[in-house]
N, C-alpha and C positions, 0 to 999 in steps of 0.2 A: 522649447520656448513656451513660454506663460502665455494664453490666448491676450493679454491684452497688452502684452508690448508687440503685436502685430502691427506691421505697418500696413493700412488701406488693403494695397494691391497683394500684398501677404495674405490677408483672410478673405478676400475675395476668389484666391487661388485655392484657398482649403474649406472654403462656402464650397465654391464649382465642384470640386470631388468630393464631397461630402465628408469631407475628416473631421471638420465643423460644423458649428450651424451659428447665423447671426443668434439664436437665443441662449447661446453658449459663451459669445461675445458678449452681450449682454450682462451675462450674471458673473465674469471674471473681471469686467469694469465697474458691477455695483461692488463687487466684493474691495474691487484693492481702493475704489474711494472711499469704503466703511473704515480700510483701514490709514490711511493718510489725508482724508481732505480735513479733517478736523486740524490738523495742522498747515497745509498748506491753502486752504478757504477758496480754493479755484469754483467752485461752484456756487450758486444762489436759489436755485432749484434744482431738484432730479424728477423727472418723469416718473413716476411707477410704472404709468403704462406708458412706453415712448411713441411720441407722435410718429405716426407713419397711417399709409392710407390702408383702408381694406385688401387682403391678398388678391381678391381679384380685381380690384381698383389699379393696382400696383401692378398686375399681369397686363393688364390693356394699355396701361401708360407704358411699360413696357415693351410692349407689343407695337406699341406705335411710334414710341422713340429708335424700334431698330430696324423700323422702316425707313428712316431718316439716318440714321448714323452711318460712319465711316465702317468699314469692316475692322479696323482695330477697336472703333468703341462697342461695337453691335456684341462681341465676346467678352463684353465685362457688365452686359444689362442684364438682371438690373443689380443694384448695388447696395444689399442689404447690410449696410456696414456701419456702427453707430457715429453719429455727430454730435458734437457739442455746439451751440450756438449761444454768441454773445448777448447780453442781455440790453441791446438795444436795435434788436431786429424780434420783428412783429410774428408770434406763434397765437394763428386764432383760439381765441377761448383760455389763450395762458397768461397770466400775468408778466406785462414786461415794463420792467422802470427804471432804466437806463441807471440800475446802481440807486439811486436818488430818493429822498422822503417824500417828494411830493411828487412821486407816481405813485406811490404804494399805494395796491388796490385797484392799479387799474388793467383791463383788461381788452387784450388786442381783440376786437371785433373782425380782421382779416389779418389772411398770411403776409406775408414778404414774399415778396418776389422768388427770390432764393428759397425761400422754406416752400413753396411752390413745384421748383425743380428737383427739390431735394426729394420730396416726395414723390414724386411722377417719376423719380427714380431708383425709390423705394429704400429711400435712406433712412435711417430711424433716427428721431431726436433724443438722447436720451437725455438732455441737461442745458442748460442754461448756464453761462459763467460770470463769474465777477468783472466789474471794470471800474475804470475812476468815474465816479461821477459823470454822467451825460459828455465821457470819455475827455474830462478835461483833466489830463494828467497823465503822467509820463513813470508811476511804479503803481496804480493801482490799491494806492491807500488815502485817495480820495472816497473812497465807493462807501454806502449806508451801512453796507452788510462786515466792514471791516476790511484790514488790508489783507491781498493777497500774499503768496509768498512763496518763494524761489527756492524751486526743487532742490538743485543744486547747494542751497545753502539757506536755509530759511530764514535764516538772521539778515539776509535777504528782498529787496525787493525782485519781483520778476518783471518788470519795465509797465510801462503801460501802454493807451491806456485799453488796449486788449490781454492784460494781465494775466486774467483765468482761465483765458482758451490758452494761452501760451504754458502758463502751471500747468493747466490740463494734460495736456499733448507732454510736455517736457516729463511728468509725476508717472506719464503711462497710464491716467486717469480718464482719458479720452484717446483713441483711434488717431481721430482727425479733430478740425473743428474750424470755423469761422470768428471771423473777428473787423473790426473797420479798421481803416485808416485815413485817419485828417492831416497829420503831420509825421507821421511814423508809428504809430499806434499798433499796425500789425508786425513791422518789421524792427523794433526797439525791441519789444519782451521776446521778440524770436531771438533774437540776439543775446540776451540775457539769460533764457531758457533756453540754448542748445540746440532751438528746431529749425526749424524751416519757415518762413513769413510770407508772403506776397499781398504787394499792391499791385491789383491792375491797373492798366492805363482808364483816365476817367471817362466813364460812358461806355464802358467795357461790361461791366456787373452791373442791374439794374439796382438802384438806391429806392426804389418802391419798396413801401415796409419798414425803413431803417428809419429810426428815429432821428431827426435832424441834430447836429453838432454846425457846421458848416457847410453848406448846401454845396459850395461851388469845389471843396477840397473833399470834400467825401467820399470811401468807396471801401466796399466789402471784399474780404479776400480769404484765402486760404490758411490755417495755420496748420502745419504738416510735420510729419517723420522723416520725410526726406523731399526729396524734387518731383519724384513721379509722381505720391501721393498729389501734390501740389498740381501736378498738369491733370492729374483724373477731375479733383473736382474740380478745376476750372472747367472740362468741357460739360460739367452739369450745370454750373452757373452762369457761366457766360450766354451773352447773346443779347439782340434786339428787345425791347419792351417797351409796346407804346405808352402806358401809365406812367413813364418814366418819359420826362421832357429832356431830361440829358445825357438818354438813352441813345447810343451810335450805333443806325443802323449800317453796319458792318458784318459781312461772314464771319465766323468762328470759326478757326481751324479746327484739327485735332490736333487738342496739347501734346499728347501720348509720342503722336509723329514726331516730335522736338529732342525727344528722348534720344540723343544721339552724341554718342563718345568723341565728339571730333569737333574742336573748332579751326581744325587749319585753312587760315589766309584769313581769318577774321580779326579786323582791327579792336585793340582794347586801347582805351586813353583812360589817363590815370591824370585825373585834377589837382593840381598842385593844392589849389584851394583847401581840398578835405583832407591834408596833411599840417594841419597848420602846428600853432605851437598848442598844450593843451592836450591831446589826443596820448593817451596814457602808452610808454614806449612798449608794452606789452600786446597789445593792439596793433603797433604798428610795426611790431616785429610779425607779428602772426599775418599780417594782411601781404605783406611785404612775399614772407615767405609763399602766400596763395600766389599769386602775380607769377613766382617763378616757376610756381606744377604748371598755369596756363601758361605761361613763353615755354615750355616743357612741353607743352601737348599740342604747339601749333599756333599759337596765337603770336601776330604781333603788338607788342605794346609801345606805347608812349606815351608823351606827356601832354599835354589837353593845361586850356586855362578856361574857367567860369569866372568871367571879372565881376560879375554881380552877387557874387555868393558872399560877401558881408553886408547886405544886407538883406539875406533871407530871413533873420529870425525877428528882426522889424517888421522885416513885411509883414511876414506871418501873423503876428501876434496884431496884429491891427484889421488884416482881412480875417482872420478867424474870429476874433472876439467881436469882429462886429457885427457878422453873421450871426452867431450864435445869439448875439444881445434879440437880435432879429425873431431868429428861429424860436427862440426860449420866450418870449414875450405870452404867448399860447399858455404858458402854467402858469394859471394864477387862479385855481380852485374852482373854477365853474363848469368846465368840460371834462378836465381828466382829472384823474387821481386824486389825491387827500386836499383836505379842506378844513383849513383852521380859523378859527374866532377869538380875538384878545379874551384877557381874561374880564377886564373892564374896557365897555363901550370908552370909542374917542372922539371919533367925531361921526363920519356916515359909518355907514354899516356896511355898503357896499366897498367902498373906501379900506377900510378894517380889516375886510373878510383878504382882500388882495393882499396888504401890507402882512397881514400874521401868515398867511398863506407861504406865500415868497421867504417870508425871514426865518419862516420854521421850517419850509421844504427847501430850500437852496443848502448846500455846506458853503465852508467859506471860501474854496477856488471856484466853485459857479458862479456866487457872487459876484467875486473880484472881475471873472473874464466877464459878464452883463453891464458890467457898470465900467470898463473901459471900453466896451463895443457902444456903449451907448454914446460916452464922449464921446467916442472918431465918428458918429454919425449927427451929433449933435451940431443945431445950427450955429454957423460960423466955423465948426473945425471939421465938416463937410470936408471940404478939398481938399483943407491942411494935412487932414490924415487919410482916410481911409480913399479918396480919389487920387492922393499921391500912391496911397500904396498899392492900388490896383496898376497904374503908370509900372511903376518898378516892379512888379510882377511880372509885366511883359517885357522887360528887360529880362528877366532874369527865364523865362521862359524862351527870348531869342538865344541866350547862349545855348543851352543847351541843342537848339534848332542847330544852331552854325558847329558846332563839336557835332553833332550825328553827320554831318556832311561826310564827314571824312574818318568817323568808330564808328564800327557795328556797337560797342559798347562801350559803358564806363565802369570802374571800380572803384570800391571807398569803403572805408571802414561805416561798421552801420552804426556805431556807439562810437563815442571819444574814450569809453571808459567800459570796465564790466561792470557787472549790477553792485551799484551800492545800499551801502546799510539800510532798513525798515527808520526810518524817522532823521535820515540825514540831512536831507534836502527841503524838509514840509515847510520849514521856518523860512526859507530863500527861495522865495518863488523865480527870480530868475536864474539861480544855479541850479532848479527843475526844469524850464525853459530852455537852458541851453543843453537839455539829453538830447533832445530832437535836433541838434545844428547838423546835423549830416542826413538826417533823413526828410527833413522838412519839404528842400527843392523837388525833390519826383510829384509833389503834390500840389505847389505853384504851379510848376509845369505842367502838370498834369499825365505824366511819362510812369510806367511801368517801371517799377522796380522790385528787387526779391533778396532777402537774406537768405545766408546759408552757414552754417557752423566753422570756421576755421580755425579753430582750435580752444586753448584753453591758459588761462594765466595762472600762476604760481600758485594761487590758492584756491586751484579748481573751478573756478567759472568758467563759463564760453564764453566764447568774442565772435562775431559774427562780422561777414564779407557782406558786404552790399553792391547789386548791378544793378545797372540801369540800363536803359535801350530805351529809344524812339517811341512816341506813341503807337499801339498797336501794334508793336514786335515784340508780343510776349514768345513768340517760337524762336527767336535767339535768346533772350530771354534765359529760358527755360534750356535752351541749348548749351548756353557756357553753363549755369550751374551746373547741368547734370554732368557736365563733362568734368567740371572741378570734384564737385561730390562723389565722382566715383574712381577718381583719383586719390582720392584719402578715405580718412576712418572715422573721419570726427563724428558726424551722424548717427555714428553707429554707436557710441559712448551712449550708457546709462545713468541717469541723474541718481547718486546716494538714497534717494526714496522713491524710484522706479521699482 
């Protein structure tokens, strides 16, 4: 096997007996990006030297982390194994710009949280990835740096808008790698790219570091090779963080422990909801067919109803965009990144500096979601929109409460459809809008969810399973997929430019 189709816990095993070495890993992942990223654009920096701490920096955090760990984590510290990380999480002294023209140039003065643990765990950064735009986007050809593009078929989008960790991982261009999720963002291009996605539950991963899209739906997660990969780096990232205000201070399991082939007597409901009309029948042959390995492996299933799931993608797009109108207000050339000046004075100067600022650093989906986050906050359509749509978010967040009463879990296709064409959708903003209708709700709610590969359609794409579970039960979680994932092959499929 080629060192850099290893998955995580693969070269972790051939670190530990020296058959490898992470600097071996290293140069078989510059080599096979030298040879495919020019075509599939998953990256926007590479490291030369990858961020990681001093070796003996990296022994003591070591050293202190397995004083604290489980005995299944204590035998995998520390974890010299490279990362990719999305390009709107904070690497001190590295420039990060969220994809966007009007960061270019600017640079993180402090780590992320996560690039924090990663390194106290002696992870090496070696890249940075593409995404849409200050992750507004759903293929990842939003982004400054160009669009990215699906291993699997590069004619191709690879979803978005964690696009390029997902190319990454899917191309055999990265190990592992990190990426957000506001609306499905990490779990859409797993689904598209073949891998593996997760959203934690929110308040699970600290958001310290991460560049704000939507404060209250945001959250950092795993994009993986398989399931395991996925629970390793969850127990590096996870956990309490006071800098983080919507941080849950909650124990963290060991994920590792979750890793277990068995779901019998666990309830699985299936939402009629996420079967509607629309959902391409290839999809829902394949999803159909996963259902029967789980009632196969022990699972009961049934049918479940979410009666507020038409309207998730209203909701959404009214709490997100207004948020962001929020959050984004911050760039306007005087604190961060680039700074533009019409060509001729108009009226102030200060005035000037904002307006060229904004109109030459925003593309045009930034744009678009700031200037209807700003309506639904604007006075008079206050209540009309964006306090109604927080109301129905909590509707839509009790179904899901009253459905876990009675499942350990849910299942749903995570796409309506496989990855469609590079320029299909850019002109229909809401026939982009609606890639995320199945994945949106884990993120109103706030509920842990994770795609997983279950198979492929007639002309070679993945289609990906999506689960859900309760807040804070990423260990069932983590439980049915692995028990699905190692009941099949699909995982184990290499993408045409792997």
């Amino acid at each position: 096997m080629n060192l850099h189709h290893f998955t995580a816990h693969q070269a972790l095993e051939k670190i530990s007996t020296k058959q490898t070495s992470a600097k071996d890993i290293l140069a078989a992942l510059g080599k096979k990006i030298a040879e495919t990223d020019s075509t599939i654009n998953a990256y926007v920096r590479i490291s030369e030297t990858p961020v990681c701490p001093s070796s003996e920096a990296s022994q003591k955090a070591s050293q202190e982390a397995s004083q604290k760990a489980s005995p299944s984590q204590t035998n995998q510290l520390p974890y010299p194994v490279p990362i990719a990380i999305k390009d709107n999480i904070c690497i001190r002294g590295h420039e990060t710009t969220c994809s966007s023209r009007i960061l270019k140039g600017f640079i993180a003065p402090y780590d992320a949280t996560v690039v924090e643990r990663l390194q106290k765990a002696g992870v090496p950064i070696h890249g940075q990835t593409n995404m849409d735009e200050f992750a507004f986007g759903s293929s990842t050809e939003t982004s400054c740096y160009g669009p990215s593009r699906n291993p699997w078929n590069p004619d191709c989008v690879p979803g978005g808008s964690s696009g390029g960790s997902a190319a990454a991982v899917g191309a055999h261009e990265a190990i592992w790698a990190l990426g957000s999720d506001t609306g499905g963002s990490i779990r859409q291009p797993a689904s598209f790219c073949g891998v593996v996605g997760m959203k934690p539950t929110y308040g699970r991963v600290s958001r310290y570091g991460l560049l704000a899209f939507a404060s209250s739906l945001d959250q950092i997660g795993p994009i993986t090779k398989d399931v395991a990969d996925a629970a390793l780096l969850m127990n590096i990232i996870a956990g309490y963080d006071p800098r983080d205000s919507t941080s849950a201070d909650i124990p963290v399991p060991d994920y590792t422990r979750s890793l277990i082939k068995d779901i019998k007597g666990l309830k699985i409901g299936i939402p009629k909801e996420y079967f509607m009309e629309g959902i391409d029948p290839e999809v829902n042959q394949a999803v159909q067919e996963a259902l029967q390995i789980l009632k196969n492996s022990g699972a009961t299933i049934r049918d479940v109803s979410l009666p507020h799931t038409e309207y998730c993608v209203a909701t959404y797009y009214i709490v997100a965009t207004a948020e962001a109108s929020s959050n984004l207000a911050r760039y306007d050339g005087v604190q961060y990144g680039s700074r533009h000046y019409p060509a001729q004075p108009r009226r102030n100067a200060l005035i000037d500096m904002y307006e060229e600022t904004r109109t030459q650093g925003f593309g045009k989906e930034a744009k678009r979601r700031i200037m209807l986050g700003t309506y639904a906050l604007s006075s008079g359509y206050y209540d009309a929109y964006y306090l109604r749509g927080q109301k129905v978010r909590t509707l839509i967040k009790s179904d899901f409460e009253n459905v876990f009463c009675d499942c350990d879990a849910l299942i749903t296709p995570t796409s309506p459809t496989t990855a469609f064409r590079i320029g299909e959708k850019m002109n229909d903003p809401l026939a982009m809008y609606l890639s995320d209708i199945l994945t949106i709700s884990a993120n109103l709610s706030g509920i842990p969810a994770i795609s997983v590969p279950c198979g492929f359609s007639k002309a070679g794409l993945p289609i990906g399973l999506q689960i859900m579970t309760k807040a804070f039960d990423e260990e069932t979680l983590f439980r049915v997929a692995y028990t699905y994932e190692q009941n099949t092959e699909w995982h184990k499929q290499k993408a045409p430019l792997a």
